[in-house]
NURO-728300 format. One record per residue: x, y, z of N, C-alpha, C in turn. Coordinates in nm, 2 decimals. Layout:
residues N
n.xx:n.yy:n.zz:ca.xx:ca.yy:ca.zz:c.xx:c.yy:c.zz
X:Y:Z:X:Y:Z:X:Y:Z
...
This chain:
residues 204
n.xx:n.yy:n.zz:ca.xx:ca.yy:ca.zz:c.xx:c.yy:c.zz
3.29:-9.54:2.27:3.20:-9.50:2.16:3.08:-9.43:2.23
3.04:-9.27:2.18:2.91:-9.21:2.21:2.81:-9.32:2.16
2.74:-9.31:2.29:2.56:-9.36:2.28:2.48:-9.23:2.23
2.40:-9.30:2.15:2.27:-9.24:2.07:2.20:-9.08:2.21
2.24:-9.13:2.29:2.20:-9.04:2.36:2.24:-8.94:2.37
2.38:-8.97:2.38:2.47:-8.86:2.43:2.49:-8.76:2.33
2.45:-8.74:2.16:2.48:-8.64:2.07:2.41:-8.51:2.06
2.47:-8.41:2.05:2.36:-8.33:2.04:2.23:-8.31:1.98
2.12:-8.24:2.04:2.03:-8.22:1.94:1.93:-8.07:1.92
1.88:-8.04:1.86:1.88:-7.94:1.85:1.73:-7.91:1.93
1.72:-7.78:2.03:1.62:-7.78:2.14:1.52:-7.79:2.06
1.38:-7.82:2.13:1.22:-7.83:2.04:1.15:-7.74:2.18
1.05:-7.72:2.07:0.93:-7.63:2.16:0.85:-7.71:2.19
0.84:-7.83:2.15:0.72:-7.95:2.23:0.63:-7.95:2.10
0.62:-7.89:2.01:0.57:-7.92:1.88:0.64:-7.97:1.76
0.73:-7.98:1.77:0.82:-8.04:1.68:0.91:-7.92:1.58
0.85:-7.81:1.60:1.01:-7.69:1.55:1.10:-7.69:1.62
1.16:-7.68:1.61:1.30:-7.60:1.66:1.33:-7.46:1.67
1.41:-7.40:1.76:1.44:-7.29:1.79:1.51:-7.23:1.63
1.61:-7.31:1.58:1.64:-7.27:1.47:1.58:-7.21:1.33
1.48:-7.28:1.34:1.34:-7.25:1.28:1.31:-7.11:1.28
1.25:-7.08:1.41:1.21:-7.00:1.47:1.28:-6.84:1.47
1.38:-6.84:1.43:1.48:-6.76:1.46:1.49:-6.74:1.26
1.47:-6.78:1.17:1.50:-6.75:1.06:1.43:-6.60:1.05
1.56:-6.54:0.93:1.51:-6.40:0.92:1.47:-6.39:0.79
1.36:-6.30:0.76:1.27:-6.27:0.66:1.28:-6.31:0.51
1.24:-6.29:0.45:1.27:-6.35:0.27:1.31:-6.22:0.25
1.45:-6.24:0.15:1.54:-6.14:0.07:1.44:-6.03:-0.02
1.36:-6.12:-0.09:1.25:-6.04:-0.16:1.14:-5.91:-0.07
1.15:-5.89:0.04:1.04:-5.85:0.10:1.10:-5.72:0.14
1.24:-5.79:0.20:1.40:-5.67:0.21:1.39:-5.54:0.10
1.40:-5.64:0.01:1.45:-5.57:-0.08:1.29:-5.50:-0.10
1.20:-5.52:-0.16:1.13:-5.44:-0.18:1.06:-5.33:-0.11
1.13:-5.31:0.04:1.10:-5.20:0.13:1.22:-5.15:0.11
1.32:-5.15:0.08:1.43:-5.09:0.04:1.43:-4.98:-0.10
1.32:-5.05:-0.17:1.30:-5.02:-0.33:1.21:-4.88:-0.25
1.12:-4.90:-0.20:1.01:-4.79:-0.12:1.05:-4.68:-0.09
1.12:-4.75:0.03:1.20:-4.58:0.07:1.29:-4.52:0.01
1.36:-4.56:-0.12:1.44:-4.51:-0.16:1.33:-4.40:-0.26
1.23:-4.50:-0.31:1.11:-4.36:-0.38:1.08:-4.28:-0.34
1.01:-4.29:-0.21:0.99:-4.13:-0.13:1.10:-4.08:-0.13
1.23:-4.13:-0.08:1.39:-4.04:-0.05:1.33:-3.95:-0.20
1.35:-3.97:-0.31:1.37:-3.95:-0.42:1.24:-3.84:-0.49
1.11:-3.89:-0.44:1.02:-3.77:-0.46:1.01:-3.68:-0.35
1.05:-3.68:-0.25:1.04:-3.57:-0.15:1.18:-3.48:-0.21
1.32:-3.54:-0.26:1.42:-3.45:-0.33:1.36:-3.38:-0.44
1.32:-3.43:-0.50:1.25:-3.37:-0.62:1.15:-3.25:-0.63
1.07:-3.25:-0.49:0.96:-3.16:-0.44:1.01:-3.07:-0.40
1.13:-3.10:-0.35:1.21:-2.98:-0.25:1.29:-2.87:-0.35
1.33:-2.94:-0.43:1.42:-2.91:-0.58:1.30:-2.79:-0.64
1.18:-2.86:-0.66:1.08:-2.77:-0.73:1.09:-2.65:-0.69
1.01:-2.68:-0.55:1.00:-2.58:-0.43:1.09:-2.44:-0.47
1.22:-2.51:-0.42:1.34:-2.40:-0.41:1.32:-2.28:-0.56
1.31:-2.38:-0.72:1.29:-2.33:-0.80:1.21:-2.24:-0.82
1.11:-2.29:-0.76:1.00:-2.20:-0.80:0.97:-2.03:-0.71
1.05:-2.03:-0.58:1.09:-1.97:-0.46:1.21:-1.88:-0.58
1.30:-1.95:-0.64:1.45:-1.86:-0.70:1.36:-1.77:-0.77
1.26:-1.82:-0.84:1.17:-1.71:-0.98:1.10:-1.66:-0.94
1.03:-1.66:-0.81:0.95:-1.59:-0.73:0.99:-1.48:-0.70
1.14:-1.47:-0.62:1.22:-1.33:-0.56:1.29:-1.30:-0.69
1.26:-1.37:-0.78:1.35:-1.28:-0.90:1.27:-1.16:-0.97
1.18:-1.23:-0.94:1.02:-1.15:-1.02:1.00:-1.00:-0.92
1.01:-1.04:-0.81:0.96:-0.96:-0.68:1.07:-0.82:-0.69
1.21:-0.91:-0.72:1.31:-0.79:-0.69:1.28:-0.73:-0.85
1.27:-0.74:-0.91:1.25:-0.68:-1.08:1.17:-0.59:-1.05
1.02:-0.64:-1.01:0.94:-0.51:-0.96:0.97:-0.41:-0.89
1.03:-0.43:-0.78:1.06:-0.36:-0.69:1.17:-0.21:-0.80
1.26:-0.33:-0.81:1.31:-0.20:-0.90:1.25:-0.11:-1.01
1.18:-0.20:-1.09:1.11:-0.12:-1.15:1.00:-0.01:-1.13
0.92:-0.06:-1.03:0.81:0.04:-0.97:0.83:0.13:-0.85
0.97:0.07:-0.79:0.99:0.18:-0.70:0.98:0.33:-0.73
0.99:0.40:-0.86:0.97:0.51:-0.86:0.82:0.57:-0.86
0.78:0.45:-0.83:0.59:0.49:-0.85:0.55:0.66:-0.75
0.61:0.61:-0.67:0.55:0.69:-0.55:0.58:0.85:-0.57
0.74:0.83:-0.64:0.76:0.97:-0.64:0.73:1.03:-0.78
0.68:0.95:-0.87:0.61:0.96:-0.99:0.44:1.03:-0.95
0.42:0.98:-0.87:0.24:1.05:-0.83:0.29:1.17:-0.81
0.37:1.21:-0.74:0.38:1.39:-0.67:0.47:1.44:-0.77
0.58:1.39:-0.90:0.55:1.48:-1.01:0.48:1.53:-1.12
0.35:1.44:-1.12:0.23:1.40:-1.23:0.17:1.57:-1.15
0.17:1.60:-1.04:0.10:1.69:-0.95:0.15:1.82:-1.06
0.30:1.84:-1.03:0.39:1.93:-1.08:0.37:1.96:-1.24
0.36:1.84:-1.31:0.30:1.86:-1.48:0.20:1.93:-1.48
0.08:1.86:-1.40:-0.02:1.92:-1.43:-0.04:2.07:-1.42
0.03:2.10:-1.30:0.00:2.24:-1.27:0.10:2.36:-1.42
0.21:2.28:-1.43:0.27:2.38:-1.55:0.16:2.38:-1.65
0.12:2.23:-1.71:0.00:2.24:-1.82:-0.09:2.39:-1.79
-0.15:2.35:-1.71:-0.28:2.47:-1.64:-0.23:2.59:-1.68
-0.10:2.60:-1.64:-0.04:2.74:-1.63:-0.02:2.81:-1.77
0.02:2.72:-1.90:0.03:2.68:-2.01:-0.12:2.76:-2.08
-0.23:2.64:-2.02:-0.36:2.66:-2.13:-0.43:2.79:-2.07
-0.36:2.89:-1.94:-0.45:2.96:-1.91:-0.43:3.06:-1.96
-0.33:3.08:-2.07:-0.24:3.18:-2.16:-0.39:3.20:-2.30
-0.43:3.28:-2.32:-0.51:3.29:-2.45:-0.40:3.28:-2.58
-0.44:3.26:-2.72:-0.38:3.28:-2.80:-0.32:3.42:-2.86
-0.39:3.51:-2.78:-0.39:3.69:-2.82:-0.22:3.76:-2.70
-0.31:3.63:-2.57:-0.18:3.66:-2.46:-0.03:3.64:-2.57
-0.05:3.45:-2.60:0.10:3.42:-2.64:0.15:3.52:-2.77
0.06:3.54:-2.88:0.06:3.67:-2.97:0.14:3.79:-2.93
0.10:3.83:-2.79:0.17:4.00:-2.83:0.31:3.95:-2.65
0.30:3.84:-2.65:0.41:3.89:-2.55:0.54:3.86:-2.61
0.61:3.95:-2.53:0.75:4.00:-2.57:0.82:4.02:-2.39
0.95:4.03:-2.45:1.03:4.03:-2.37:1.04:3.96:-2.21
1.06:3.97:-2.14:0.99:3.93:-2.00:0.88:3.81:-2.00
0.76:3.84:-2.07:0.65:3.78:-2.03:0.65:3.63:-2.15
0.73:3.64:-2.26:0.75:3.56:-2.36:0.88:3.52:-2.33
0.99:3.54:-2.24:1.09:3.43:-2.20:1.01:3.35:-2.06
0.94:3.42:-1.98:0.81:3.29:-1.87:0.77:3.21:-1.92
0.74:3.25:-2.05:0.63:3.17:-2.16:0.70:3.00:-2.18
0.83:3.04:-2.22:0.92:2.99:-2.28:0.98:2.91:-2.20
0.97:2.95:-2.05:1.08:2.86:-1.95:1.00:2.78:-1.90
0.84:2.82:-1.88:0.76:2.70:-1.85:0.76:2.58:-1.95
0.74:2.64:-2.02:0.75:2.51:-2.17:0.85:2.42:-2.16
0.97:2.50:-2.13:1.12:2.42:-2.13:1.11:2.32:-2.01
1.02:2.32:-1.89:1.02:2.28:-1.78:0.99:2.20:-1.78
0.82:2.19:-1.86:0.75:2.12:-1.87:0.79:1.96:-1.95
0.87:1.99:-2.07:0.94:1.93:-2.16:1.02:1.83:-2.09
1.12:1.91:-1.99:1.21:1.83:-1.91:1.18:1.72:-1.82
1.06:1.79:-1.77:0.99:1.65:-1.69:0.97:1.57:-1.71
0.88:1.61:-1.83:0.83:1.48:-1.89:0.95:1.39:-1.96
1.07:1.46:-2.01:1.16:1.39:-2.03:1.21:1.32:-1.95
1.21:1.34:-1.82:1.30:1.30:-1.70:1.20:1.17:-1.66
1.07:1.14:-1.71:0.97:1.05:-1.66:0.95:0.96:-1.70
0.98:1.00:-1.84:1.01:0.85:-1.94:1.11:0.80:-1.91
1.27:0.85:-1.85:1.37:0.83:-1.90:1.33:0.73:-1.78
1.26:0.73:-1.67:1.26:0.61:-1.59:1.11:0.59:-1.58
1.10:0.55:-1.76:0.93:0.46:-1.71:0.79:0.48:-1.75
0.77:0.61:-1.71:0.70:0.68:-1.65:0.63:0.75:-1.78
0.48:0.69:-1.86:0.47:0.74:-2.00:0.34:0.85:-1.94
0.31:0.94:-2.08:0.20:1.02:-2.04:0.14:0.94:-2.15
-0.05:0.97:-2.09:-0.12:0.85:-2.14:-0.24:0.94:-2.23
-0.21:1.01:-2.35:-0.27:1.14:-2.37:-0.39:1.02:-2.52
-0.45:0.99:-2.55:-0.57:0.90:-2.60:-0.67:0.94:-2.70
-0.63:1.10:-2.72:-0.74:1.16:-2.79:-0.70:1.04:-2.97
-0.83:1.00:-2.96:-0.89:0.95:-3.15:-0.85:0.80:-3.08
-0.78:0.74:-3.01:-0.77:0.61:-2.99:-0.92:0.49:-2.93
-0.94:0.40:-2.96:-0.99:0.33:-2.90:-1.01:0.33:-2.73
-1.16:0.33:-2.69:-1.15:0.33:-2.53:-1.09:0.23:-2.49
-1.00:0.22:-2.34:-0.94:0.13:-2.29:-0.97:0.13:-2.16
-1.10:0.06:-2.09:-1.10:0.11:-1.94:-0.99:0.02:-1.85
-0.88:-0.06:-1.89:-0.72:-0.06:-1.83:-0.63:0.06:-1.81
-0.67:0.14:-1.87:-0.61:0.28:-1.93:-0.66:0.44:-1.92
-0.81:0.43:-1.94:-0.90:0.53:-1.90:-1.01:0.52:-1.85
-1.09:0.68:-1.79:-1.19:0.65:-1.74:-1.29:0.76:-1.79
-1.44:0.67:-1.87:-1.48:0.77:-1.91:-1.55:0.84:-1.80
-1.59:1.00:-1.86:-1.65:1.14:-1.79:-1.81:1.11:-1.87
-1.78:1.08:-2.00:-1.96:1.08:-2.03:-1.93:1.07:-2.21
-2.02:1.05:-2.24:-2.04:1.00:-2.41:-2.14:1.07:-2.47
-2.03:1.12:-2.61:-2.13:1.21:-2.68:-2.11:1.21:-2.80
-2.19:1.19:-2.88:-2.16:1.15:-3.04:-2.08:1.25:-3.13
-1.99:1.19:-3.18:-1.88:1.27:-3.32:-1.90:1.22:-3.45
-1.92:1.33:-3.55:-1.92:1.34:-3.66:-1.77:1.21:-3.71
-1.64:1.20:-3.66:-1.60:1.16:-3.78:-1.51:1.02:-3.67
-1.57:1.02:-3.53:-1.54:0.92:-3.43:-1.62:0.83:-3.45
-1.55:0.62:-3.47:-1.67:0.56:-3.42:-1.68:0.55:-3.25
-1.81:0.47:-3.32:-1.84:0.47:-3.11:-1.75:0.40:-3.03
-1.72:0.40:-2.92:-1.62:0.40:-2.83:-1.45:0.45:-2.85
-1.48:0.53:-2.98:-1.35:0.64:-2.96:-1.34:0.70:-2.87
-1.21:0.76:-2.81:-1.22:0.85:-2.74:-1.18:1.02:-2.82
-1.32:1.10:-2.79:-1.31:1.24:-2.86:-1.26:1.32:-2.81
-1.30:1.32:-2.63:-1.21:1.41:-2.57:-1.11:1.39:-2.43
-1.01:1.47:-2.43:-0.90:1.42:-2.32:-0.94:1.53:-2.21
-1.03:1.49:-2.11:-1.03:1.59:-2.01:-0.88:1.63:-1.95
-0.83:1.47:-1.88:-0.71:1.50:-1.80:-0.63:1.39:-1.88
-0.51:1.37:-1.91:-0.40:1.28:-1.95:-0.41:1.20:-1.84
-0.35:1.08:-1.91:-0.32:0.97:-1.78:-0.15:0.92:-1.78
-0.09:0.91:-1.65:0.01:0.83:-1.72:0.02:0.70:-1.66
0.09:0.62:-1.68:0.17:0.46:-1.66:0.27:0.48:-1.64
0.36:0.37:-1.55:0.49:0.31:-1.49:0.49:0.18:-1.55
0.55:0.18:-1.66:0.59:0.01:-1.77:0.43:0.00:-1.81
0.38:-0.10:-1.73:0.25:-0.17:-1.75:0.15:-0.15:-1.58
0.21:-0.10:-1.58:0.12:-0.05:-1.45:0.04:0.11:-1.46
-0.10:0.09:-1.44:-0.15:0.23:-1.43:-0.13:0.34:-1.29
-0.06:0.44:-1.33:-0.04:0.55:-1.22:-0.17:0.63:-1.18
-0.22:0.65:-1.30:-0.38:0.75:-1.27:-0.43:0.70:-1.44
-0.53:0.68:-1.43:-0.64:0.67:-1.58:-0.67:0.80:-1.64
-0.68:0.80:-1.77:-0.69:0.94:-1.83:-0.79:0.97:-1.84
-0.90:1.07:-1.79:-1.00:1.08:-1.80:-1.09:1.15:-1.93
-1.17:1.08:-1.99:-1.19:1.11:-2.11:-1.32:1.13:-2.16
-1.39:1.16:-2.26:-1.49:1.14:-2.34:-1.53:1.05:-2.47
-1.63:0.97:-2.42:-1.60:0.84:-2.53:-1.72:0.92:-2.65
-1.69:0.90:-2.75:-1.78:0.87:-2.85:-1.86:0.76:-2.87
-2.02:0.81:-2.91:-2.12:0.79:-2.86:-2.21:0.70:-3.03
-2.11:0.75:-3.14:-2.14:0.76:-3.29:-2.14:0.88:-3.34
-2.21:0.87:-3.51:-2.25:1.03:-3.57:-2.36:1.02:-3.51
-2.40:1.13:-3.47:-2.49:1.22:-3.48:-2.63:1.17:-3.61
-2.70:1.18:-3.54:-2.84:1.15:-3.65:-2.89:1.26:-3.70
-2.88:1.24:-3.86:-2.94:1.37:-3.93:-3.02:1.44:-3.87
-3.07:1.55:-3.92:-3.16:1.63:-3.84:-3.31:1.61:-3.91
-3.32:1.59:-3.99:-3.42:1.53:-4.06:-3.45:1.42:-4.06
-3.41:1.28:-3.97:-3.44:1.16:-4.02:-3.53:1.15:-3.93
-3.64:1.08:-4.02:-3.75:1.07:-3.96:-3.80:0.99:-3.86
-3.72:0.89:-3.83:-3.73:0.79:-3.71:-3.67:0.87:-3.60
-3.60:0.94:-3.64:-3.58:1.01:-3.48:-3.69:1.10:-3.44
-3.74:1.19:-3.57:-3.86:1.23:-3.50:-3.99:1.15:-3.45
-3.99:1.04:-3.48:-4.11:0.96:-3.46:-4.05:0.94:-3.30
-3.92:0.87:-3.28:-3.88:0.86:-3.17:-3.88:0.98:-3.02
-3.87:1.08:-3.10:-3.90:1.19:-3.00:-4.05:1.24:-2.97
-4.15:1.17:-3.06:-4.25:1.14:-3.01:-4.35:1.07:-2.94
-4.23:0.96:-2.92:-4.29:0.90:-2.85:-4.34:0.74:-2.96
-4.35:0.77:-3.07:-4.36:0.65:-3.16:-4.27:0.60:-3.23
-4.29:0.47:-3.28:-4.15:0.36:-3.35:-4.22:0.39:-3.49
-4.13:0.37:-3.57:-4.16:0.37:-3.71:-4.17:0.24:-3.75
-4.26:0.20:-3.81:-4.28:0.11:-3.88:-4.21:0.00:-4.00
């Protein structure tokens, strides 16, 4: 028969725990809820990255749309050059010139015109509008005034006169039209506050 002595026992630290003690591993609850943690970051850093990407796909989608679309910008400025100069060539004709020409000088007449037509056809057909403003509302997105001067049948900030046309690419401005804004009517010539005004006194 084993003596009391002889059974095993389980080692002590001199305090009365045991090594077994000592050695237990953490509460299930504590597991788990650093488990619960990182699986949330896992899950909002996927989600950030997801955005990211998203927002990156509509980014170069936008980028390449422009590109196509405005790529013709550049060679759009050096034919705006080419209009202009047919126009010129156009208004430098009197009405007596276009009247008596014939043959020769009235088919030039005619081929510039045709030219001019074509271009501008060819400039819309990618985009490319002429921005001509005469009686419309000022738009400085659009135009730029030269100076202001009152019209009889303009209100104020109409535009009365089209120095130079402007054109556009979609929604993009190529050159601003340069213009003359209306100022109002004109003040009778009789009204008497203006003459008080041009003397230097307010009317009462």
């Amino acid at each position: 028969m084993v003596g009391e002595d002889d059974r095993p026992r389980a080692a002590s630290n001199g305090d009365g725990a045991t090594d077994g003690a000592m050695q237990a591993p953490g509460a299930p609850g504590e597991e788990a809820s650093k488990e619960d943690a990182e699986k949330a970051e896992l899950k909002d850093r996927l989600l950030r990255t997801l955005a990211e990407m998203e927002n990156l796909r509509k980014r170069t989608e936008r980028e390449v749309a422009d590109t196509r679309s405005y790529a013709v910008a550049s060679f759009a400025r050096d034919m705006i050059s080419v209009a202009d100069n047919l126009r010129r060539a156009l208004d430098a004709l009197t009405p007596q010139t276009r009247d008596a020409a014939d043959g020769a000088l009235k088919g030039l007449i005619e081929g510039i015109e045709l030219t001019e037509r074509e271009l501008l056809k060819t400039l819309e057909k990618h985009g490319v509008r002429k921005v001509d403003p005469a009686g419309e509302k000022f738009d400085p997105h659009l135009h730029q005034a030269m100076f202001e001067a009152p019209h009889e049948s303009l209100a104020k900030g109409q535009v009365h006169t089209v120095v130079q046309p402007g054109y556009a690419i979609r929604e993009r401005v190529l050159r601003p039209a340069l213009v003359g804004v209306s100022s109002g009517a004109p003040a009778p010539a009789n009204d008497p506050d203006k003459a008080r005004r041009k003397n230097g006194t307010e009317p009462r």
